[in-house]
PyMOL Python script that loads the backbone (N, CA, C, O; Angstrom):
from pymol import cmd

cmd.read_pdbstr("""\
ATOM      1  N   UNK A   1      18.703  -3.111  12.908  1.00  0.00           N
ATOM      2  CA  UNK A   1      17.914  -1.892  12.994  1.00  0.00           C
ATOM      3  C   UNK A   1      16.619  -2.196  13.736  1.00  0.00           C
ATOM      4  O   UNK A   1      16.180  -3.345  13.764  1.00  0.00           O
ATOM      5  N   UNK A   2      16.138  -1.405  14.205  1.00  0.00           N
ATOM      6  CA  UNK A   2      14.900  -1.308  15.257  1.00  0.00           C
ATOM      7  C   UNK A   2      14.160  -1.100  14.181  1.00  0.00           C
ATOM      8  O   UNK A   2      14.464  -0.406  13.210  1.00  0.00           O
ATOM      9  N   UNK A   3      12.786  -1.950  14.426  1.00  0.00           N
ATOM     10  CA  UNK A   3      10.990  -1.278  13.360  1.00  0.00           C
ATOM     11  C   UNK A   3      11.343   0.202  14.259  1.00  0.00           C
ATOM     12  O   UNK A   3      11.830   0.632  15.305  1.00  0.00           O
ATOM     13  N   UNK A   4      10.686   0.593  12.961  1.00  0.00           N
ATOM     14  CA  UNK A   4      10.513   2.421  13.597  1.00  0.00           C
ATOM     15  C   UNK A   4       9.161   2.313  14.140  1.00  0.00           C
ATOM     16  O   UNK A   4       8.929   3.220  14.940  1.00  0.00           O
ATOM     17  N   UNK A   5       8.261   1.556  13.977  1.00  0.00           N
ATOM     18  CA  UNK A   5       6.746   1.233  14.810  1.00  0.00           C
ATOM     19  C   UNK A   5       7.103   1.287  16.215  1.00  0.00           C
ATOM     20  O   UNK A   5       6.599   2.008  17.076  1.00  0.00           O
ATOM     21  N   UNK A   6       8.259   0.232  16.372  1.00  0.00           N
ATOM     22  CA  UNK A   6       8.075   0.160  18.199  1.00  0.00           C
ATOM     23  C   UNK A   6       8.447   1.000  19.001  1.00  0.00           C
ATOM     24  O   UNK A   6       9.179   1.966  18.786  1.00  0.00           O
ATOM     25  N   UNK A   7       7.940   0.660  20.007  1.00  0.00           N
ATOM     26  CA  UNK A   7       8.699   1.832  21.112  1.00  0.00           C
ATOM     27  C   UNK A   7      10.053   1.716  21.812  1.00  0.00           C
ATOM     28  O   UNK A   7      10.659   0.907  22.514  1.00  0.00           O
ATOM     29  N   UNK A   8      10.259   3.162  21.169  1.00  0.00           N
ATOM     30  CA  UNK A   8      11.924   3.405  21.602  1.00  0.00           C
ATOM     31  C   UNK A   8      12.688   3.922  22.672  1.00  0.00           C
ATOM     32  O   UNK A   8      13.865   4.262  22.791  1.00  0.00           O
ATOM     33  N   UNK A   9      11.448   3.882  23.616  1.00  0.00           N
ATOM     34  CA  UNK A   9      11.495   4.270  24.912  1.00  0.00           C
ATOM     35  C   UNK A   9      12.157   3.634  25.965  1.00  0.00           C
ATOM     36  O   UNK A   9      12.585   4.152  26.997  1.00  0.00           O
ATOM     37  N   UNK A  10      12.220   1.978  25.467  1.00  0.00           N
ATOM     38  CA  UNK A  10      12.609   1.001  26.535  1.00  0.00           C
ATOM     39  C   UNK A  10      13.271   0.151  25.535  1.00  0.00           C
ATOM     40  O   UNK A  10      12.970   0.036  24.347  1.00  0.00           O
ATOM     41  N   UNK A  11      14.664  -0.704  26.497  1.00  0.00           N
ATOM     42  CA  UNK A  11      15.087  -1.677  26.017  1.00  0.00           C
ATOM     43  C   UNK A  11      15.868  -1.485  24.632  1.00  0.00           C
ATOM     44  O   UNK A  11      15.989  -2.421  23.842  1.00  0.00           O
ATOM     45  N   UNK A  12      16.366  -0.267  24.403  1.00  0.00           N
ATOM     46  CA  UNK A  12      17.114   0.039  22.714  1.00  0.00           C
ATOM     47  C   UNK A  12      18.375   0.072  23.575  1.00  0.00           C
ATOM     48  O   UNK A  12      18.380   0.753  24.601  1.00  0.00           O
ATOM     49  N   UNK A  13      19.382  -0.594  23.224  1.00  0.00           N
ATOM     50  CA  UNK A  13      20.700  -0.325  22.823  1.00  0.00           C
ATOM     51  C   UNK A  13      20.886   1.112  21.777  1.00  0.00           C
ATOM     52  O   UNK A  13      20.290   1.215  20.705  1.00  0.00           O
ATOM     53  N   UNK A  14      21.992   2.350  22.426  1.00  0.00           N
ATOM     54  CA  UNK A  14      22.268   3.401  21.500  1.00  0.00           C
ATOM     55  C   UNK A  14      22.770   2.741  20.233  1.00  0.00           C
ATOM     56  O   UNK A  14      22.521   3.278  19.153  1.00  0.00           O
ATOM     57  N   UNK A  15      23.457   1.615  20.291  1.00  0.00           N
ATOM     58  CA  UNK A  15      24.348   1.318  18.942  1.00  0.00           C
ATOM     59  C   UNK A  15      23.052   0.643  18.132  1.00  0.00           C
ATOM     60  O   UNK A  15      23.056   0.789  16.909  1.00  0.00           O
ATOM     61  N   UNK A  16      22.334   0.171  18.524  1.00  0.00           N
ATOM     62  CA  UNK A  16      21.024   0.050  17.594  1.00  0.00           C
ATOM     63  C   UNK A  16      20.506   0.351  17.142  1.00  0.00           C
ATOM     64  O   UNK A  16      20.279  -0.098  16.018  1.00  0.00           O
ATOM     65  N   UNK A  17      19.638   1.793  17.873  1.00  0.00           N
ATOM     66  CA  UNK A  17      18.528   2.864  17.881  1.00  0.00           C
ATOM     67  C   UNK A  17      18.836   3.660  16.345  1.00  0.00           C
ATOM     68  O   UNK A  17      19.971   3.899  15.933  1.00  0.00           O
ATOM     69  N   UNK A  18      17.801   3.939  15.755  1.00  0.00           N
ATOM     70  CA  UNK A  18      18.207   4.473  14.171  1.00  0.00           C
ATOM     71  C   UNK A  18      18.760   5.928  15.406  1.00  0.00           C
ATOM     72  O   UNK A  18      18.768   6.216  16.603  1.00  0.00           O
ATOM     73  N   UNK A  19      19.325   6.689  13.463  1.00  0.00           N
ATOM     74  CA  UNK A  19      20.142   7.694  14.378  1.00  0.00           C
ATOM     75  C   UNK A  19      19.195   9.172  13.216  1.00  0.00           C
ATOM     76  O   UNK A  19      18.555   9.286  12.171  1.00  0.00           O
ATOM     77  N   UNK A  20      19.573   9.750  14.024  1.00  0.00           N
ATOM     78  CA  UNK A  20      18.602  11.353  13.253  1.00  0.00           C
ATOM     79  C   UNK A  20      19.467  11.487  11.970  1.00  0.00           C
ATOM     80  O   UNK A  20      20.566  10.958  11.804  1.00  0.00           O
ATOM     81  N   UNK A  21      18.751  12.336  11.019  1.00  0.00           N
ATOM     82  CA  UNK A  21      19.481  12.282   9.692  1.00  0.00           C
ATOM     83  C   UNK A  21      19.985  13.664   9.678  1.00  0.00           C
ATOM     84  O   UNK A  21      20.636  14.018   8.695  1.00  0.00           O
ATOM     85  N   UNK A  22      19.789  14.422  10.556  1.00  0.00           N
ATOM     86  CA  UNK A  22      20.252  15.646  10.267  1.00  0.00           C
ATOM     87  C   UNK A  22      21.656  16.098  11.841  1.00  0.00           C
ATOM     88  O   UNK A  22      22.499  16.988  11.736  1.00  0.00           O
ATOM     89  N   UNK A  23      21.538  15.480  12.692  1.00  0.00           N
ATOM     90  CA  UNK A  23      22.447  15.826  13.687  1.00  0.00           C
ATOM     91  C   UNK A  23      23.122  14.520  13.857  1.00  0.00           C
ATOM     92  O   UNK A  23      24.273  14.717  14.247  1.00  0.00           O
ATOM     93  N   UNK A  24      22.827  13.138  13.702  1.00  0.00           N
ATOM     94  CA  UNK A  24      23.300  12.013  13.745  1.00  0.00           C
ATOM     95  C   UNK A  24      23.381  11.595  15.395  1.00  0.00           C
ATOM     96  O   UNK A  24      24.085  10.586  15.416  1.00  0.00           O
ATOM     97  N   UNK A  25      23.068  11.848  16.449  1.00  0.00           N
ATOM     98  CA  UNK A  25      22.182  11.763  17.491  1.00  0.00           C
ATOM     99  C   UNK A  25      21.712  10.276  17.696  1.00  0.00           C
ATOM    100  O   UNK A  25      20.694  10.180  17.010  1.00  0.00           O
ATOM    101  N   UNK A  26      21.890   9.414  18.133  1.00  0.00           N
ATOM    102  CA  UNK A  26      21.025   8.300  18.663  1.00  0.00           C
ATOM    103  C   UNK A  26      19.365   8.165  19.241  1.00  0.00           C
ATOM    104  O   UNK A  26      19.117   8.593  20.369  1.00  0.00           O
ATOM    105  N   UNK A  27      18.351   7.596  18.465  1.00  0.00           N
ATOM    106  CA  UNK A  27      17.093   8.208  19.570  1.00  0.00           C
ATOM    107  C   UNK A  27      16.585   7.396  20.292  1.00  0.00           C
ATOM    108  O   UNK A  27      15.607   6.713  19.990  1.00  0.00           O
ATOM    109  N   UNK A  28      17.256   7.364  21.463  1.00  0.00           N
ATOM    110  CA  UNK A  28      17.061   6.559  22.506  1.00  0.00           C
ATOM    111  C   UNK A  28      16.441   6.810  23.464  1.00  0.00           C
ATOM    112  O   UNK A  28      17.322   7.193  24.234  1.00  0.00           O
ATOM    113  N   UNK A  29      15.169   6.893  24.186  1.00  0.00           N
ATOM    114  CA  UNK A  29      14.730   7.685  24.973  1.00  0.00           C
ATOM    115  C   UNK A  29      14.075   8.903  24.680  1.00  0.00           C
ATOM    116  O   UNK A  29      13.841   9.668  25.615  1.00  0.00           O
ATOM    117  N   UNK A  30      13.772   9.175  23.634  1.00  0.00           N
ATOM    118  CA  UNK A  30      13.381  10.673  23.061  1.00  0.00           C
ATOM    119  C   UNK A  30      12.103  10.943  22.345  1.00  0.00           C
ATOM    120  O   UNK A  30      11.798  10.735  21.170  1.00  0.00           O
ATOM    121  N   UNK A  31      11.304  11.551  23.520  1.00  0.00           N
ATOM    122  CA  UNK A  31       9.810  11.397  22.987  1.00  0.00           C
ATOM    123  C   UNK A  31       9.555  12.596  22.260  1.00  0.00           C
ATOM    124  O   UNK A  31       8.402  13.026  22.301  1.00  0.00           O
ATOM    125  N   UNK A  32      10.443  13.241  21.579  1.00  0.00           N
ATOM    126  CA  UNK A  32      10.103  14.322  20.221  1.00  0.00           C
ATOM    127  C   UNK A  32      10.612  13.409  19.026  1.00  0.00           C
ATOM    128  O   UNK A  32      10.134  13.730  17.937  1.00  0.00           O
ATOM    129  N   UNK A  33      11.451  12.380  19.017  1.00  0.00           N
ATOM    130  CA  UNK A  33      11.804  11.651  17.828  1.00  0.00           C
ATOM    131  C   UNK A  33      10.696  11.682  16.593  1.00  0.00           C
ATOM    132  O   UNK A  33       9.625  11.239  17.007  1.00  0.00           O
ATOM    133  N   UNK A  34      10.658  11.936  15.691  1.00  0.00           N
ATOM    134  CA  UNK A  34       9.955  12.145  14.247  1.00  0.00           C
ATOM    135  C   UNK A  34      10.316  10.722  13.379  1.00  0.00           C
ATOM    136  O   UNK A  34      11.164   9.893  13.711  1.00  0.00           O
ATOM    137  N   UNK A  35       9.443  10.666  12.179  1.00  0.00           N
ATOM    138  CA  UNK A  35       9.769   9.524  11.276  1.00  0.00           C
ATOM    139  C   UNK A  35       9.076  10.045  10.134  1.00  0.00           C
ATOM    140  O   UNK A  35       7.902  10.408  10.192  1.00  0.00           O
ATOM    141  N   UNK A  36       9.934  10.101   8.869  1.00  0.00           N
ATOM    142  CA  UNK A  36       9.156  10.428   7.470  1.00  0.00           C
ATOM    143  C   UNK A  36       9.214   9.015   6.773  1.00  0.00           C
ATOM    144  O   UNK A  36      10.353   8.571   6.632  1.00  0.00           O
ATOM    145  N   UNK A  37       8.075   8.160   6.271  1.00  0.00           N
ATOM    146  CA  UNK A  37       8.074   7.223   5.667  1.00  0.00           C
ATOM    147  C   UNK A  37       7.914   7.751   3.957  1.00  0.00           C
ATOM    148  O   UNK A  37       7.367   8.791   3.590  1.00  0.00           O
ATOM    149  N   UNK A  38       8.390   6.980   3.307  1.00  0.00           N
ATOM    150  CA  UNK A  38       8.422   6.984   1.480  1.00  0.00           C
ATOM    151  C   UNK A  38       8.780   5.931   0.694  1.00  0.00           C
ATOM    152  O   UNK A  38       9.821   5.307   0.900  1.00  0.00           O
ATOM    153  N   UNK A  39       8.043   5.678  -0.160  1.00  0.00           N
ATOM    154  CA  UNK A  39       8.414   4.258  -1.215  1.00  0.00           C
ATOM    155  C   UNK A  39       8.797   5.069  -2.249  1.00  0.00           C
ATOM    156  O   UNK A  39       8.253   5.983  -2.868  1.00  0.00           O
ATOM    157  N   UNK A  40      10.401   4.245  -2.314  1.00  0.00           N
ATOM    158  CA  UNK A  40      11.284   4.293  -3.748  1.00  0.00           C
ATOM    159  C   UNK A  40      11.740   3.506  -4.334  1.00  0.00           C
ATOM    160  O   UNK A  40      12.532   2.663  -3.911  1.00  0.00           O
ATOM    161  N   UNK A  41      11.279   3.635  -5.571  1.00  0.00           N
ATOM    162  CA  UNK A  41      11.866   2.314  -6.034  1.00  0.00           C
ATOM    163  C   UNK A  41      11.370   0.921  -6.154  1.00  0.00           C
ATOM    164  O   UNK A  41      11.833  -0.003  -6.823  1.00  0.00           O
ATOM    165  N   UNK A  42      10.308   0.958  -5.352  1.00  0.00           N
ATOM    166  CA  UNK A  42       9.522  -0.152  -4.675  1.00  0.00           C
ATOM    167  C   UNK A  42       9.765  -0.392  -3.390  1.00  0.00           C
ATOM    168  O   UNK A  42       9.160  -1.153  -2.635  1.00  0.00           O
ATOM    169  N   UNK A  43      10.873   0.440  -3.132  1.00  0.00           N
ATOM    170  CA  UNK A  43      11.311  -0.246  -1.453  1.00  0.00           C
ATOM    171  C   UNK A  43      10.859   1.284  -0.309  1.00  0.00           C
ATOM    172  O   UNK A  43      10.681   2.468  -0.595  1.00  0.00           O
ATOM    173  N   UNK A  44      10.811   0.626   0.858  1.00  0.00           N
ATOM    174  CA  UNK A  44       9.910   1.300   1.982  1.00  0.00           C
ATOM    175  C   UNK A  44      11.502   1.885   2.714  1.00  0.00           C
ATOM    176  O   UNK A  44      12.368   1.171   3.220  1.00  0.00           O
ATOM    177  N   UNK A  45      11.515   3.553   2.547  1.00  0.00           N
ATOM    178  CA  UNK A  45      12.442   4.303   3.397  1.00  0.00           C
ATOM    179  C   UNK A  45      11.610   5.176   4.682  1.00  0.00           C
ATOM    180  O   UNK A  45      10.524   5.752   4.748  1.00  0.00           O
ATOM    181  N   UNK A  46      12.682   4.950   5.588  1.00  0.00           N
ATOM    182  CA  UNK A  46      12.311   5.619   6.738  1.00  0.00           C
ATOM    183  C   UNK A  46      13.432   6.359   7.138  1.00  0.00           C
ATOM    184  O   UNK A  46      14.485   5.723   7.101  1.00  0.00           O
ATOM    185  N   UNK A  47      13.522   7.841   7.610  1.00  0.00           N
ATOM    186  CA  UNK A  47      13.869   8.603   8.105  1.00  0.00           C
ATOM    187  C   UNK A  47      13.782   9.494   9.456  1.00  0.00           C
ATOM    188  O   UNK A  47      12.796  10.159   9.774  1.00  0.00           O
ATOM    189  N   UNK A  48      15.063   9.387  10.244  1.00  0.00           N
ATOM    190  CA  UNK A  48      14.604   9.340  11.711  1.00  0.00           C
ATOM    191  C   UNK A  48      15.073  10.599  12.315  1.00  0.00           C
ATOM    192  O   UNK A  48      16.273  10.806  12.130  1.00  0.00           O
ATOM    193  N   UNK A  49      14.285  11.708  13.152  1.00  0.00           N
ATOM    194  CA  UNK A  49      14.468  12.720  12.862  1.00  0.00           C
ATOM    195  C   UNK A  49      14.656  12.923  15.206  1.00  0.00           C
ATOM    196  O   UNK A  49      14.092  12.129  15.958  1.00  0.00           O
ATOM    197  N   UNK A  50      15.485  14.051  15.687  1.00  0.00           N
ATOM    198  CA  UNK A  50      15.458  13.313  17.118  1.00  0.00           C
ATOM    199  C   UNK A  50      14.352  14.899  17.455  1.00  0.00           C
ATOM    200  O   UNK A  50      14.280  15.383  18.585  1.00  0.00           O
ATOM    201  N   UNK A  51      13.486  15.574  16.059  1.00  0.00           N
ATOM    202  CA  UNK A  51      12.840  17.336  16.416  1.00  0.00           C
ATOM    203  C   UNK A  51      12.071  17.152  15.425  1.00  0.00           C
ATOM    204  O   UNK A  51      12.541  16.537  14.468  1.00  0.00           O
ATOM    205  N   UNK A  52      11.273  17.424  15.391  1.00  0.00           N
ATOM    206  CA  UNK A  52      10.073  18.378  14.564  1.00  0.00           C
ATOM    207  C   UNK A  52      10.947  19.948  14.207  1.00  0.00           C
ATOM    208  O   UNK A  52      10.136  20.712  13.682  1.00  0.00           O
ATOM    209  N   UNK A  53      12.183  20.534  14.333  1.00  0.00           N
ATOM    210  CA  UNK A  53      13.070  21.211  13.843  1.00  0.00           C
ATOM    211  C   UNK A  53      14.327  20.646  12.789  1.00  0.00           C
ATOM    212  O   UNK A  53      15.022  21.099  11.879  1.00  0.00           O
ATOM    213  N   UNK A  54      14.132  19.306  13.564  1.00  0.00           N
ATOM    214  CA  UNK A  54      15.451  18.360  12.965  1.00  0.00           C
ATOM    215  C   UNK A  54      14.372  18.437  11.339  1.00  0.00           C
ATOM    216  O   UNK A  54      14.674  19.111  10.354  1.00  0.00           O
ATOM    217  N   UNK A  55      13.172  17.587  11.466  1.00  0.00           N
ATOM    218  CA  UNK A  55      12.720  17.218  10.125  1.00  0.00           C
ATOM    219  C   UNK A  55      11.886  18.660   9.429  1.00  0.00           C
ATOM    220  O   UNK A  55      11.020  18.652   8.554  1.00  0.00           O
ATOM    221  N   UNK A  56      12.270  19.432   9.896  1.00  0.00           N
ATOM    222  CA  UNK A  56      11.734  20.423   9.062  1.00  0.00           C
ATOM    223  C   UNK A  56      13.323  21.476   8.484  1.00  0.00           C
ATOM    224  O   UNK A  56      13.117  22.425   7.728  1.00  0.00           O
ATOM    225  N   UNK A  57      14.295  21.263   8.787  1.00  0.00           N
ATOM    226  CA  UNK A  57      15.414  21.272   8.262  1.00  0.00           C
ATOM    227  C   UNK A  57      16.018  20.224   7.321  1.00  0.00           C
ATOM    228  O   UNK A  57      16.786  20.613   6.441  1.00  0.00           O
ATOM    229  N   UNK A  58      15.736  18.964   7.438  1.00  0.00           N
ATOM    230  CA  UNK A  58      16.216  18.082   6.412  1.00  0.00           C
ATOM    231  C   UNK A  58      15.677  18.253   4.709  1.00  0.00           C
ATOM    232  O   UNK A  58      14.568  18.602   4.304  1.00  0.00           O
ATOM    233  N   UNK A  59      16.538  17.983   4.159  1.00  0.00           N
ATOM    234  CA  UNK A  59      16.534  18.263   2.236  1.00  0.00           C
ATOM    235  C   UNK A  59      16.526  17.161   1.534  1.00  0.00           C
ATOM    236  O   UNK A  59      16.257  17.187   0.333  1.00  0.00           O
ATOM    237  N   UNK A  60      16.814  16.059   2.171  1.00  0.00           N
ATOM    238  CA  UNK A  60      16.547  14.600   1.973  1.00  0.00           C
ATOM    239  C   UNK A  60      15.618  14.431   0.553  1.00  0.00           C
ATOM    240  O   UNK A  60      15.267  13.314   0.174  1.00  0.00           O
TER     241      UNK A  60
END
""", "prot")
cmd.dss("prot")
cmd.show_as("cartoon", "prot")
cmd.util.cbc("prot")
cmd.orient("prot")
């Protein structure tokens, strides 16, 4: 998995690149890509969104 910090602009392999949680989409190249961070559990989740429509539709 790719840090969701870096930039995903260059150098991602699609089979790498996290994938959106709501269309399942690769975000490779995609400068609307979103990220919701949350600790559960103790552990650090990230959620990868390829819209600001995508993450305002997710129920996650």
């Amino acid at each position: 998995m790719v840090d969701p910090t870096s930039d995903l602009n260059e150098d991602v392999a699609e089979d790498e690149a996290p994938t959106c949680a709501v269309c399942g989409d690769a975000l490779v190249q995609n400068p609307d890509h979103r990220v919701t961070t949350r600790v559960a559990d103790g552990a650090v989740e990230t959620t990868h969104f390829c819209s600001d429509a995508h993450r305002d539709e997710w129920t996650g």
